[in-house]
N, C-alpha and C positions, 0 to 999 in steps of 0.2 A: 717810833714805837718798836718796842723789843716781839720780836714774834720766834717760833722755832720755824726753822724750815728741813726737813728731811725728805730728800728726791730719794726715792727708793726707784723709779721707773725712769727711763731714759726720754718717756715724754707724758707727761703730764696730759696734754693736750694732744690728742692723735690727730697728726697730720695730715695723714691718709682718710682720717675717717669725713671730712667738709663733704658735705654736699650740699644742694640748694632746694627752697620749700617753693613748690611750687604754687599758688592760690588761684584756679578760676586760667589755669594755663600762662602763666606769669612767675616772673623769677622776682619773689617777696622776699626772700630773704635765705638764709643757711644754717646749717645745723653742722654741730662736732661732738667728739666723744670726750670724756674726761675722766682719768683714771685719779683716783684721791692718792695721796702723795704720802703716803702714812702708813706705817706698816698694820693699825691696827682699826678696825672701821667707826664709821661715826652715824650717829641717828643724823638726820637731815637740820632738827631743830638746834643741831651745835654748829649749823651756818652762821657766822656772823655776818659776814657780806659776802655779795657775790655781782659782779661788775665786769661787762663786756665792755673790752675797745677798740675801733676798727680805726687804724693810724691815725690813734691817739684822741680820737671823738667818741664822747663815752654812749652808749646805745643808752635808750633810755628803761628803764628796768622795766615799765611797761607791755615791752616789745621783745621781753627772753622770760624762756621758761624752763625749767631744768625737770629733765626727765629721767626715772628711775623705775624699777619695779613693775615696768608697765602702767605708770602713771607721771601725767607730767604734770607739774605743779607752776603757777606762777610766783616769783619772786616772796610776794609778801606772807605767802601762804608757809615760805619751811621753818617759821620758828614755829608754826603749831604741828608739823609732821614729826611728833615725838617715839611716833612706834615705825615709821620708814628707815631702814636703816643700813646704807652705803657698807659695802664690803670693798675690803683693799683691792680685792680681782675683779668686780664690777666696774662694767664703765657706766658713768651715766650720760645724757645727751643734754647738751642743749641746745633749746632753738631759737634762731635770733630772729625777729623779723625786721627787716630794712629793705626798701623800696628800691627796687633795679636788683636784688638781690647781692651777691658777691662776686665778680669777676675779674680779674688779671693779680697782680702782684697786691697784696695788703700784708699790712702786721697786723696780729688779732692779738690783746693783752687779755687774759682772765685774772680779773681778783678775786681770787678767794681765801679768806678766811675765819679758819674754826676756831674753836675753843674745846678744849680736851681738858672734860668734867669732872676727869680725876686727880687734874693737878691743877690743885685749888692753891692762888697767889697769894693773896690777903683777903682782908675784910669785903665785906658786901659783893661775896659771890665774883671774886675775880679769880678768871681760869687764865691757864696758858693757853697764848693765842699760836693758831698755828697758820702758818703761811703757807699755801696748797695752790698758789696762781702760778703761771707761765706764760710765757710770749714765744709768741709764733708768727713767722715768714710764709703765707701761703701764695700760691699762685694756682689760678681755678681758671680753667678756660670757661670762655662762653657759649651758648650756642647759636 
């Protein structure tokens, strides 16, 4: 599939920013920031997909929620978040939740991609898709 991809940011996926959710004093899972890769911002509803993978097991979308504006949304909820809307300098968060949480050496993949509503391709409503994911090497100690 043809997508655009333009890295304006040196990381996508801030590295630094991992940290782990704690539930009930337990390490449930982790959270990272995510800078949109675009020089120009998007309403949340021009997500097309958005898909976590911790070496290479895809998390199940049940268990990530992506947070902006001081509101976190689940997965199925951003094609109706039409007035939310991602600024290029905004990070937004998301939170994974996975059991033992995240500890030593993993590769985390994000897919993400949009569709940019004003570069409309052909008939029935096809936009150019943009390609806004990155892979990352973390290493999270325990405690």
């Amino acid at each position: 599939m043809f997508a655009m991809r333009m890295k304006l940011n040196d990381q996508i996926i801030k590295s630094e920013s991992f940290e782990p959710i704690y539930i009930n004093g337990k390490n449930q899972g982790f959270s990272f920031d995510v800078q949109l890769a675009y020089y120009r911002g998007h309403y949340l509803s021009d997500i097309d997909l958005i898909e976590v993978y911790v070496d290479g097991e895809k998390i199940p979308s049940e268990a990530v929620t992506f947070g902006l504006n001081g509101k976190e949304l689940p997965l199925y909820k951003l094609p109706l978040a039409v007035t939310e809307f991602w600024s290029q300098v905004d990070l937004a968060k998301i939170n994974v939740l996975r059991l033992g949480g995240l500890v030593g050496e993993h590769e985390i993949e994000l897919k993400l991609m949009l569709r940019i509503p004003y570069m409309e391709l052909g008939p029935d409503h096809q936009f150019m898709p943009l390609d806004s994911g990155e892979t990352v090497v973390v290493n999270l100690k325990g405690e």
